[in-house]
C-alpha positions in Angstrom: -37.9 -13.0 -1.2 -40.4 -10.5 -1.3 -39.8 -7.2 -2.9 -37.5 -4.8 -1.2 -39.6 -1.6 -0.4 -37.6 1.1 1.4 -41.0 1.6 3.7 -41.1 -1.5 4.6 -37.3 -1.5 6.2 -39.2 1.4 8.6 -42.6 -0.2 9.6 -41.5 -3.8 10.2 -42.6 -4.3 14.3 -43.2 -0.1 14.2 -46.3 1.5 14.4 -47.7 2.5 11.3 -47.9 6.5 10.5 -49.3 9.1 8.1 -45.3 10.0 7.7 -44.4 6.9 5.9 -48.0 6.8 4.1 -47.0 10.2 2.8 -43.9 9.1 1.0 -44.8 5.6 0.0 -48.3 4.9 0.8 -51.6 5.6 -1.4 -52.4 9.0 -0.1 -53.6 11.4 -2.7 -52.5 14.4 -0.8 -49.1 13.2 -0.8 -46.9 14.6 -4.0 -44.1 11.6 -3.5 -47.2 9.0 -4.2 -47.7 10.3 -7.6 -43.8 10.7 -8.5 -42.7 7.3 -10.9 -39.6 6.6 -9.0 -39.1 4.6 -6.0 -35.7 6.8 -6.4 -37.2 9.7 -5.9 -39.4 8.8 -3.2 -36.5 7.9 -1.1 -34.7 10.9 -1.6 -37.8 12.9 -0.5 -38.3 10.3 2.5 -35.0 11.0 3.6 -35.0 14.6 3.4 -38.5 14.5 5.7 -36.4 12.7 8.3 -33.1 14.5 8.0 -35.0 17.5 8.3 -37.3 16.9 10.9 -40.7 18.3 9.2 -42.9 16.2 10.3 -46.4 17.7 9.8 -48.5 15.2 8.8 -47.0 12.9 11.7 -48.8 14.3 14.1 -52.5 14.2 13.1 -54.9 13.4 15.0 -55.3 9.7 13.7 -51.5 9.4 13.9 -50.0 6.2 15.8 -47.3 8.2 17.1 -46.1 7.7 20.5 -47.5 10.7 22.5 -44.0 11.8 23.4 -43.3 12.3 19.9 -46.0 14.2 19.7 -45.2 16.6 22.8 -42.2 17.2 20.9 -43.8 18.4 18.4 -46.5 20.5 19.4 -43.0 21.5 21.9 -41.9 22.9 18.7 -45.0 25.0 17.7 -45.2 26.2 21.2 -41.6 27.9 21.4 -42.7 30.2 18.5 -45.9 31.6 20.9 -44.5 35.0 22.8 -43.9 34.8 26.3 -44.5 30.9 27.2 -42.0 29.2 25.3 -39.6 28.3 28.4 -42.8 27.3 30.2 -44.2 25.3 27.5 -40.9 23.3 26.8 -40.3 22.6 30.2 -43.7 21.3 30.9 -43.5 18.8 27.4 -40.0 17.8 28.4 -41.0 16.5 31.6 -44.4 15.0 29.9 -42.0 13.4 27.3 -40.0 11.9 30.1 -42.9 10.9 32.2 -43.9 8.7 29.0 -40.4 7.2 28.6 -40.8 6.3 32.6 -44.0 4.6 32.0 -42.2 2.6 29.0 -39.5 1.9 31.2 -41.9 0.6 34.2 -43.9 -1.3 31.6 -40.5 -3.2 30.2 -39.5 -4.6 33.6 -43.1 -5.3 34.5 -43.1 -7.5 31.1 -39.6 -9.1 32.4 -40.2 -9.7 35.9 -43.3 -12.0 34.4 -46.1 -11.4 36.8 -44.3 -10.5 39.7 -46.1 -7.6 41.4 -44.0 -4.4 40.5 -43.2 -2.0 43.7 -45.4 0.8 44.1 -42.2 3.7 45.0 -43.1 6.5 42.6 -45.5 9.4 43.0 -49.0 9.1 41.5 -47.3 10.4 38.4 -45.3 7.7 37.8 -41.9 9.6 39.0 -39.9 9.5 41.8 -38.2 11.9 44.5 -39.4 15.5 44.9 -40.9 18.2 42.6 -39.0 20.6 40.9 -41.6 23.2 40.4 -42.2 24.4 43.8 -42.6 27.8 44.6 -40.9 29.3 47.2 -42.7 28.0 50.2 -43.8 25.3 49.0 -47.4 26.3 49.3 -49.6 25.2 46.7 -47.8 22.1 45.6 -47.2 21.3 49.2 -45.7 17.5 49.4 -44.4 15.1 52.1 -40.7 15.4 52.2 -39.5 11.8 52.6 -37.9 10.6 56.0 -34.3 9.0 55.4 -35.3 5.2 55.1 -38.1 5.9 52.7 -35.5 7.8 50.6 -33.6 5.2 50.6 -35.6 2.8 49.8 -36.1 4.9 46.4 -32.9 5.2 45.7 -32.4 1.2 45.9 -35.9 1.0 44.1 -34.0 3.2 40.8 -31.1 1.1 40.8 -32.7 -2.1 41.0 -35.1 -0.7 38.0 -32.3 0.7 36.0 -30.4 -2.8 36.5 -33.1 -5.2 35.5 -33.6 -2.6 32.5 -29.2 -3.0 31.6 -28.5 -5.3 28.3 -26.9 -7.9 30.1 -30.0 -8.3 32.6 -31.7 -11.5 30.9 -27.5 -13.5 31.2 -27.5 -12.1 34.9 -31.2 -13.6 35.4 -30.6 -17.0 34.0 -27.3 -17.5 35.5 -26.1 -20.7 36.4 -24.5 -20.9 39.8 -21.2 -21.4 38.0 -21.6 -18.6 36.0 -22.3 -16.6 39.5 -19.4 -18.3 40.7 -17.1 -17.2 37.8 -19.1 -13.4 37.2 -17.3 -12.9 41.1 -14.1 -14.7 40.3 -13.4 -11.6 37.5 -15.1 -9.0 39.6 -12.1 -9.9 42.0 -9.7 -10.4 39.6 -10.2 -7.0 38.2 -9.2 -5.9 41.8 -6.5 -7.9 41.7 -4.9 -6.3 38.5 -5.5 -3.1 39.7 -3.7 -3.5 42.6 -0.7 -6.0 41.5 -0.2 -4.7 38.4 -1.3 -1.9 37.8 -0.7 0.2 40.7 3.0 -1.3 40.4 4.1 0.4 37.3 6.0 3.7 37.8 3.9 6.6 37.6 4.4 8.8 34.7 5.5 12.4 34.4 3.4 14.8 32.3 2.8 18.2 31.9 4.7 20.6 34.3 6.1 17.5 36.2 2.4 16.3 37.2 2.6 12.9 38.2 0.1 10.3 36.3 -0.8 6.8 38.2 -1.1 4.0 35.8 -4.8 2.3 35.5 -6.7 -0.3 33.4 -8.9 1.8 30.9 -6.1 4.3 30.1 -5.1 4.7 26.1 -4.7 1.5 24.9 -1.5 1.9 23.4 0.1 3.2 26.4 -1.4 0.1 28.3 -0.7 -3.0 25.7 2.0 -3.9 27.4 0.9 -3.8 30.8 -2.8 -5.3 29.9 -0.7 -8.5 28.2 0.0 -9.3 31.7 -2.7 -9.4 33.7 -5.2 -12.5 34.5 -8.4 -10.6 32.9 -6.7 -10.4 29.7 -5.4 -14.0 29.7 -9.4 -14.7 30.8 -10.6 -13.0 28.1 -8.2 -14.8 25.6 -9.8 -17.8 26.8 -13.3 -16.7 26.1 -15.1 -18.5 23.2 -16.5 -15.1 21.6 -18.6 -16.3 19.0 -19.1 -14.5 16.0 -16.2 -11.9 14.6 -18.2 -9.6 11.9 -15.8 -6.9 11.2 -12.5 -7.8 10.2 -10.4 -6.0 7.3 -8.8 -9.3 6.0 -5.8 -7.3 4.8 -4.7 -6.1 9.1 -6.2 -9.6 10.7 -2.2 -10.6 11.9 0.7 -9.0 13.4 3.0 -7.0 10.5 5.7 -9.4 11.2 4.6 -12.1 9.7 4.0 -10.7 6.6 7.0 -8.8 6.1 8.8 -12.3 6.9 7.1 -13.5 3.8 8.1 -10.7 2.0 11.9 -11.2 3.2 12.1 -14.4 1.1 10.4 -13.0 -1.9 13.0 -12.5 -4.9 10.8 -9.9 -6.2 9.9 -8.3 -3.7 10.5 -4.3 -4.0 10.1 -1.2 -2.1 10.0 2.2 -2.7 9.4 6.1 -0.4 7.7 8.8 -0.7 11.2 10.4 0.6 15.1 9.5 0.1 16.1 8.1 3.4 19.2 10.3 3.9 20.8 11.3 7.4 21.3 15.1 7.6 24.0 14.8 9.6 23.9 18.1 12.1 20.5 19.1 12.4 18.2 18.8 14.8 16.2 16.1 13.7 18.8 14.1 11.6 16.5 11.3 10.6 13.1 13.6 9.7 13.0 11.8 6.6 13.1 8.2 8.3 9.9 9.7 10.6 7.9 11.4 7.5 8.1 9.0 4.5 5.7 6.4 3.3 7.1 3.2 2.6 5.4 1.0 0.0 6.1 -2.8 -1.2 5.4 -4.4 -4.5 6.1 -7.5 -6.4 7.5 -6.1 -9.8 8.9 -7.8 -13.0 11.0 -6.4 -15.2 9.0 -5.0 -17.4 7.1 -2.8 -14.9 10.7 -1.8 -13.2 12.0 -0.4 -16.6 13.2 3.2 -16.1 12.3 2.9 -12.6 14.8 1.3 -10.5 16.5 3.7 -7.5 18.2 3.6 -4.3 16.2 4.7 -1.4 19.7 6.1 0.6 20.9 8.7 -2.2 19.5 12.1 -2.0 19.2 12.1 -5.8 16.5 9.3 -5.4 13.4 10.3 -7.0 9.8 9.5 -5.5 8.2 6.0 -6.1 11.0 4.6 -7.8 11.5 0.8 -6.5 14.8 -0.8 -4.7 14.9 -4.4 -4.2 13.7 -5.0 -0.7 17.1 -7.8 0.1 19.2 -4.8 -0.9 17.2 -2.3 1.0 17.5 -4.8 4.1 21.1 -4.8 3.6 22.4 -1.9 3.3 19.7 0.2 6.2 22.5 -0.6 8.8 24.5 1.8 7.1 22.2 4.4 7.1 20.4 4.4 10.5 21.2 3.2 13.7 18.5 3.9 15.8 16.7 0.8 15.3 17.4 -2.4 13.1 15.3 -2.4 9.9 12.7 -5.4 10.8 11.9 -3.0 14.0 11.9 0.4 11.8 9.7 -1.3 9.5 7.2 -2.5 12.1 7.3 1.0 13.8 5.7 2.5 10.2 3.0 -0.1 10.1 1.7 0.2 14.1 0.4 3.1 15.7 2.1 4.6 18.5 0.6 6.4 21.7 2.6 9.9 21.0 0.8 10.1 17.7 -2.2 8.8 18.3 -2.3 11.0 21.6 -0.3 14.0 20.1 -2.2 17.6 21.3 -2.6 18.2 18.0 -4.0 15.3 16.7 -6.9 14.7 15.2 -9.2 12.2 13.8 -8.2 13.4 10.5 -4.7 13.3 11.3 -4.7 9.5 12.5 -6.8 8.3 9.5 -4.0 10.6 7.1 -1.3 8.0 8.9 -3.8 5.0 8.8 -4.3 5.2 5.1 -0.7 5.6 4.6 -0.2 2.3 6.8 -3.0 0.3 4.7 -0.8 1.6 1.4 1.8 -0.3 3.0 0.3 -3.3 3.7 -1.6 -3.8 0.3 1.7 -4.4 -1.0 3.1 -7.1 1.5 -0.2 -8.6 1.1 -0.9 -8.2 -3.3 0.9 -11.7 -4.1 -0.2 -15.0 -4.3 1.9 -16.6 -1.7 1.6 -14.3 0.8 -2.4 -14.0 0.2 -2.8 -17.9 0.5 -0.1 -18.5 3.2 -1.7 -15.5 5.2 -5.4 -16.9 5.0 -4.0 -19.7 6.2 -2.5 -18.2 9.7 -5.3 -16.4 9.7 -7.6 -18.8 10.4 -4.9 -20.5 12.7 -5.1 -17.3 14.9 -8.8 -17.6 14.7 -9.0 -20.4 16.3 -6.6 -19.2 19.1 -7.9 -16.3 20.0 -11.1 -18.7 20.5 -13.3 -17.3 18.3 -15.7 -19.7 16.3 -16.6 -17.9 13.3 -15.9 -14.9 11.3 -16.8 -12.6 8.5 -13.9 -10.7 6.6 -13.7 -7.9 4.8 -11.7 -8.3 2.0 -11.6 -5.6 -0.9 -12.9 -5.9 -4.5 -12.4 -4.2 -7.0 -11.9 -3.7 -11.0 -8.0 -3.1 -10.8 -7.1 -5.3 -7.8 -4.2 -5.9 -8.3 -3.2 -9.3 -7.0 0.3 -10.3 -9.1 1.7 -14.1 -9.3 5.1 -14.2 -7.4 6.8 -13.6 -10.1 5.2 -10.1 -11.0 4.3 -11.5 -14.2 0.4 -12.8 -14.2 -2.7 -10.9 -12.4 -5.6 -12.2 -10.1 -8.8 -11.3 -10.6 -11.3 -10.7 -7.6 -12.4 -14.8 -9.0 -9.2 -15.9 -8.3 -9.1 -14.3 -4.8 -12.2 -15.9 -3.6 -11.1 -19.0 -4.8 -7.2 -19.1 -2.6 -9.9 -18.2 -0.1 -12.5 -20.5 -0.3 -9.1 -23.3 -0.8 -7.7 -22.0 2.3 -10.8 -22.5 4.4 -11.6 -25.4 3.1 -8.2 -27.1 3.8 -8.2 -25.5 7.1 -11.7 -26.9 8.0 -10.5 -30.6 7.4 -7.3 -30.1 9.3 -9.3 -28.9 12.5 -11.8 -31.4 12.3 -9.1 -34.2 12.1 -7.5 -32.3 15.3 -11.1 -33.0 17.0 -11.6 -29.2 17.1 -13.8 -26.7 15.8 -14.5 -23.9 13.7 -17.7 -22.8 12.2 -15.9 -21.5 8.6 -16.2 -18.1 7.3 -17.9 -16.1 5.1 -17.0 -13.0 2.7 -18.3 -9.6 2.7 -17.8 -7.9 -0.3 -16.4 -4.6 -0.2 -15.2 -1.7 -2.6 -14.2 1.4 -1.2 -16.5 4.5 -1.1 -14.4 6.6 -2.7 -15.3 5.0 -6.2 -17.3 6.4 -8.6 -21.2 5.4 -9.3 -19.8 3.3 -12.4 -17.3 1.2 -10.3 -20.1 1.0 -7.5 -22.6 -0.1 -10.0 -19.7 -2.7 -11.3 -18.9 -4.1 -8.1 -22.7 -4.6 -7.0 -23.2 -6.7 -10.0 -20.2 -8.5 -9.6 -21.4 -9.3 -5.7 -24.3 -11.1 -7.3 -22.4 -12.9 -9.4 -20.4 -14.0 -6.9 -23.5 -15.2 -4.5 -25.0 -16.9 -7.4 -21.8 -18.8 -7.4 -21.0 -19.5 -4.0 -23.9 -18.8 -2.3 -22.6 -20.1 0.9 -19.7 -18.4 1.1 -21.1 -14.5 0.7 -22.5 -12.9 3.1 -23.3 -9.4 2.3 -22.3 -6.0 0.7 -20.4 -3.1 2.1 -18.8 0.4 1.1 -15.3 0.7 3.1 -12.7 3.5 3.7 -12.4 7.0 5.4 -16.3 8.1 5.6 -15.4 11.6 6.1 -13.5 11.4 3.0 -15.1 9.1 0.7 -18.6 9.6 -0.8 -21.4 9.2 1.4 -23.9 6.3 0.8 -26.9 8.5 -0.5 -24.3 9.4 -3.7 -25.0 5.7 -4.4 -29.1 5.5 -3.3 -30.2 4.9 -7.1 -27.5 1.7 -7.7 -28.0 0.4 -4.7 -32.1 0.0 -4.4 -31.4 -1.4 -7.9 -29.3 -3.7 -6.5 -31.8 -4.9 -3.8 -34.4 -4.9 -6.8 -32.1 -7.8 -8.4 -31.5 -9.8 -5.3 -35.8 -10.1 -4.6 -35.8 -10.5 -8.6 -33.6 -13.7 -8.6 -34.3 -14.6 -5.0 -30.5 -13.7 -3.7 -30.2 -12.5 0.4 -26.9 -10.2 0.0 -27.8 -7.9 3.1 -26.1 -4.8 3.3 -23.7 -4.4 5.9 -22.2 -0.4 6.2 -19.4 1.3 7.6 -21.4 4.0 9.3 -21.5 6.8 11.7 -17.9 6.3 12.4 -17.6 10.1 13.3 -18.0 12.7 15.7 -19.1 15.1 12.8 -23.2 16.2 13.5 -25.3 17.3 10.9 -23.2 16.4 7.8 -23.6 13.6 5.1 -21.3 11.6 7.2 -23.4 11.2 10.3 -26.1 10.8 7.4 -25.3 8.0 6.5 -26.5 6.5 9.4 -30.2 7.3 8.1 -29.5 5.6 4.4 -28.2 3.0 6.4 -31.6 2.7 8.2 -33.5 3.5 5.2 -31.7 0.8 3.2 -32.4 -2.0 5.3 -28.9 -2.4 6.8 -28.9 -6.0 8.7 -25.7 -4.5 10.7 -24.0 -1.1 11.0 -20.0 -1.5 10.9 -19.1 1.0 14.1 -21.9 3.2 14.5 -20.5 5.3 17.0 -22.5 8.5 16.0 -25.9 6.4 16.4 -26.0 7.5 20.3 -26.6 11.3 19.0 -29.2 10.6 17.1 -32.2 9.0 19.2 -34.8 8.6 16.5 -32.5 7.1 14.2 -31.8 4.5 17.1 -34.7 3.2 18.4 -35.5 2.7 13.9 -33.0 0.7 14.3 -33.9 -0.9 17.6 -36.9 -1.8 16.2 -36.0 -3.1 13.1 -33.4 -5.7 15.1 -30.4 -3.9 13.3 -27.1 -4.6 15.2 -24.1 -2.8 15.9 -20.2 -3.7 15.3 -18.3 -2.2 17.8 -14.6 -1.3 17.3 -13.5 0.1 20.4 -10.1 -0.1 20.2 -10.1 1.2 16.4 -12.1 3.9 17.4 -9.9 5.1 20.3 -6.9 5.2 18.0 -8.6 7.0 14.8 -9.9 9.8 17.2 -13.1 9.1 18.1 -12.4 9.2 21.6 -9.1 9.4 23.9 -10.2 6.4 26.3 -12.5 3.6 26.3 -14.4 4.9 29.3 -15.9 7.4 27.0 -17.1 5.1 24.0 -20.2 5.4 22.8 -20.9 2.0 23.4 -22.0 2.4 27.0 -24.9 4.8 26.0 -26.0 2.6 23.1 -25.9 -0.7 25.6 -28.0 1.0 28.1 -30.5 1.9 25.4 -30.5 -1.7 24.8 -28.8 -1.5 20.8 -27.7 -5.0 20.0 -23.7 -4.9 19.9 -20.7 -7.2 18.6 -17.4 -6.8 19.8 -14.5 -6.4 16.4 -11.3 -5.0 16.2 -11.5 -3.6 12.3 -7.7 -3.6 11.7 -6.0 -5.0 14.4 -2.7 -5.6 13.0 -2.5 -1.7 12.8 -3.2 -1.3 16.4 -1.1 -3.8 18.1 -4.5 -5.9 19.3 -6.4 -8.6 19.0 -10.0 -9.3 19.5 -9.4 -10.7 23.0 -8.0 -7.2 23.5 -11.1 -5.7 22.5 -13.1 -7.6 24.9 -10.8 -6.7 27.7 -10.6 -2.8 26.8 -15.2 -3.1 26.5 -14.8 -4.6 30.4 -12.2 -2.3 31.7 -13.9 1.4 30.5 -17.1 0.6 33.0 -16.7 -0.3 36.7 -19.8 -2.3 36.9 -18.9 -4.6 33.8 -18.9 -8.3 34.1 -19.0 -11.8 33.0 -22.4 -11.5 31.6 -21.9 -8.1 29.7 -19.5 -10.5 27.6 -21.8 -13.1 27.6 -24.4 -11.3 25.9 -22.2 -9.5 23.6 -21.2 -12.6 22.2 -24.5 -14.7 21.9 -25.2 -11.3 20.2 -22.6 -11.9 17.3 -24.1 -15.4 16.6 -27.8 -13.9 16.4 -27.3 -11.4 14.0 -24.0 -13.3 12.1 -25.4 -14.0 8.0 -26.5 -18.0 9.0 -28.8 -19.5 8.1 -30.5 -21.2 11.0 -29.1 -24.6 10.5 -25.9 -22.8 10.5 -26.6 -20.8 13.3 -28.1 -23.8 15.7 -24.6 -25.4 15.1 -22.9 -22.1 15.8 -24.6 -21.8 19.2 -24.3 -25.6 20.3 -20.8 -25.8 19.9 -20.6 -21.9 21.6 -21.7 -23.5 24.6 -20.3 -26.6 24.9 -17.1 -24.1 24.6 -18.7 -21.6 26.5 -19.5 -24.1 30.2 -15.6 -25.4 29.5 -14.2 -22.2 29.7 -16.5 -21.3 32.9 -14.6 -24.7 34.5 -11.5 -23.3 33.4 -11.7 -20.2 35.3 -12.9 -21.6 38.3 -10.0 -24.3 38.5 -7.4 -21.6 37.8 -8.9 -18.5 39.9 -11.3 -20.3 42.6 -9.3 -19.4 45.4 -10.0 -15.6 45.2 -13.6 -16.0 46.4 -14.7 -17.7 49.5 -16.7 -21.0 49.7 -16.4 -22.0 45.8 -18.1 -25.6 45.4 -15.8 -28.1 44.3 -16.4 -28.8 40.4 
């Protein structure tokens, strides 16, 4: 593996430029090219792009693509009195003359020789000038009749269509994959108007009626979308590739706490006692507002710590055996029986997640509190090994052939024998997993099934200290040294408003990639980035260490859409996204699915995954992610989830022996799943060929 060189993650398949020869090149003029740190020649790099001053970009030997350039010299026009609004209209419509040609030029390279239509003006645009004067004198042009307008008009659509991501499925369709991209089309209709429109409207503000619809919060919709044929269709999808699961929220609550229920030391403890206040308006607040935390305890660690969560004299943190909690919650509240109070504080629910004053803040306060909760139905070793196990079950259900979890690592895991007495190290966790798989693997294959396996990507939250970071990156490469084939890269996890952002960590983690080309190790990096809808703060800014650092995939990356530079980087540089729509919805990012980032960054062609981060939290499943990605855009079809998940196999961590597998056994799964839909849903369109 050749050495990692952070100018080198820019240029790959990117014309070269006097930018990037400034801060890592041989130019003498250049202060970075003298400085004795790669270190500090990253910083500097990444201060040039975060702040935009790019002088020597633009010279006249500079590769740069000319609109670029016009936004440059755009930028030293504005300061000259008295033309600025002249000059900056007259580059923007340069700059977007250029980005026509590019677009002209792409579908001339796909349509492979066929003669492109000659519908634009000389210019290479389309329609009527904006800059006429009043009459029209001197820029005097012929105003279309109505066929020849719309012959334009069908000319853009066509264009913008051949230009969509799913265009290269679409063109190589087989006629069964026309057959079945029809048979959704029309059974999207057919939801929307059996079951959708069927549900009872609901009552909002001032007594404003609200219809129900597919693409509505997901939380007020579960229920409604687990009935319809597109969601049992895409159940039955063969996805591909998962890449961004948190292994601690893969299944439903329940069946963890149902492990927990038979666990003799199993304890739980509040951040509040659980008394009714008998008379006031809310009676149960402190039901609503505490935090509930499990943990296997011995008796040593419950010395001077036992309490009962129902007195009012009960004192924060102190631990009550969870059969005796189960037993006596009757007693206390009778709203709801305790499995089904329990499950309400680990899922989100619509009113919070949709409150007025919610915010993005707000849902990740109640999502950290949730995770709190699950760390300790999930810290033991028969409830770590048993829940691997149903984990991959569900895998294979939700017909998905290969996944990539998130597990975290750190220096005090702690992961406790059922007794309470012994600890597991992060060793011993990889090894119940690597067991579990393993054991799973054979089992399947006996069945006559498959499933590719899974890999690990290590993760320590980003909250920790450089020491801890430094720690866990070294223990990462002890671990691939050890199992190579079971790690498959390195990521920072948590709240990224909260937690430090990655450029806190720039000096440990180039030394990191030093290591790996030193010893020959490929541990690619794999962040949690631009999950925000902050601009301009180290948050969104981690997006461009990400970039910088040679990310091989970007976990969310919803912010990448506001920042177009940064995006085609990473265009260029084959870096792919792993969307989360559904997590995103529900931590704030936006109130419906219809206005996800996603759309923008498909139509700019960004390579995308479909994941649901922490499913168990949100009440979905991946299949419910794929239904929520078809349902926010009108024109979505079988071949928008077609290429999202040939995209998961491409940029999965394979190697290609690995991967060939992976996408033999994807379509095998892939053409029986096309027969499937036909045989159940072939009546709905006319004249279907017999199979």
């Amino acid at each position: 593996m050749p050495e990692f060189s952070p100018a080198s993650s820019l240029t790959t398949r990117y014309p070269s430029s006097p930018l990037y020869c400034s801060c890592f090149g041989d130019s003498s003029n250049c202060p970075t090219s003298r400085a004795s740190s790669m270190g500090s020649k990253f910083s500097s790099f990444r201060l040039r792009v975060r702040g935009r001053k790019r002088l020597t970009m633009f010279s006249p030997k500079s590769k740069t693509p000319k609109h670029l350039a016009d936004g440059h010299t755009r930028q030293r026009g504005a300061s000259r009195k008295g033309d600025a609004s002249e000059s900056d209209g007259d580059f923007d419509k340069a700059a977007a003359l250029e980005l026509i040609k590019a677009h002209d030029s792409e579908v001339d390279r796909r349509r492979s020789g066929v003669e492109t239509s000659r519908l634009g003006a000389e210019n290479g645009s389309l329609g009527l000038p904006l800059d006429l004067d009043a009459t029209g004198a001197e820029k005097r042009v012929p105003v279309p009749s109505k066929e020849e307008y719309d012959e334009l008009r069908k000319h853009v659509f066509a264009v913008e269509q051949e230009l969509s991501f799913d265009a290269r499925c679409r063109s190589r369709a087989s006629d069964l994959e026309m057959d079945v991209d029809a048979i959704i089309r029309k059974i999207r209709e057919k939801d929307d108007r059996e079951i959708y429109a069927s549900q009872p409207k609901r009552r909002g503000y001032q007594g404003q009626m609200h219809e129900r619809f597919a693409g509505d919060h997901f939380l007020s919709n579960v229920d409604i979308i687990n009935k319809t044929d597109l969601f049992e269709i895409a159940s039955k999808m063969p996805k591909g590739a998962h890449l961004h699961i948190h292994f601690n929220a893969c299944l439903p609550p329940n069946v963890l706490l149902g492990i927990a229920t038979g666990m003799d030391r199993m304890f739980v403890s509040s951040t509040l006692p659980l008394i009714h206040k008998a008379g006031d308006e809310d009676e149960y607040e402190n039901f609503d507002k505490c935090e509930i935390q499990f943990s296997i305890m011995n008796q040593k660690r419950l010395d001077k710590k036992i309490g009962n969560l129902f007195s009012a004299d009960y004192i924060r943190g102190h631990m009550m055996k969870f059969s005796d909690f189960r037993r006596q919650f009757p007693s206390h509240y009778t709203r709801a029986a305790v499995d089904e109070w329990l499950l309400h504080k680990l899922m989100f629910e619509e009113r919070e997640t949709h409150h007025p004053f919610q915010t993005a803040s707000g849902a990740w306060e109640k999502f950290n509190g949730r995770t709190r909760m699950m760390k300790g139905l999930f810290n033991y070793e028969t409830a770590y090994r048993e829940y691997t196990k149903l984990c991959l079950a569900d895998f294979v259900r939700d017909n998905i052939q290969y996944a990539e979890i998130r597990p975290n690592f750190m220096q005090t895991n702690q992961l406790y024998t059922d007794d309470g007495e012994g600890m597991i190290n992060n060793e011993g966790i990889m090894k119940i997993i690597i067991s579990a798989v393993e054991e799973f693997q054979k089992e399947v294959a006996e069945k006559g099934q498959f499933f590719g396996g899974l890999k690990v990507i290590y993760c320590t939250p980003r909250s920790m200290d450089q020491e801890n970071v430094k720690k866990a990156l070294k223990e990462c490469i002890e671990f691939k040294k050890r199992w190579p084939q079971w790690i498959a890269g390195f990521d920072l996890v948590g709240e990224e408003a909260k937690g430090h952002p990655i450029k806190e960590f720039v000096p440990e983690l180039l030394e990191f990639k030093r290591q790996c080309a030193a010893q020959n190790l490929d541990i690619p990096f794999l962040f949690h980035c631009g999950e925000t809808l902050d601009m301009g703060t180290d948050t969104d800014g981690n997006l461009v260490d990400a970039l910088l650092l040679g990310s091989k995939r970007i976990g969310h990356g919803f912010a990448l859409a506001k920042h177009p530079y940064v995006m085609q980087q990473m265009k260029a540089k084959g870096i792919c996204l792993e969307l989360c729509p559904i997590s995103n919805e529900i931590l704030g990012l936006t109130p419906r699915v219809g206005g996800h980032a996603m759309y923008q960054l498909l139509a700019n062609n960004v390579h995308c995954t479909v994941s649901s981060d922490n499913g168990a939290l949100f009440r979905s499943s991946l299949s419910h992610d794929f239904y929520q990605v078809m349902v926010g855009k009108a024109d979505m079809g079988l071949f928008g989830w077609k290429q999202l998940a040939m995209w998961s196999i491409d940029h999965a961590c394979l190697n290609e022996e690995e991967r060939e597998i992976m996408r033999y056994e994807w379509n095998q799964q892939w053409n029986e799943f096309l027969k499937w839909v036909k045989t159940t849903y072939g009546d709905l369109i006319k004249d279907v060929a017999k199979i």
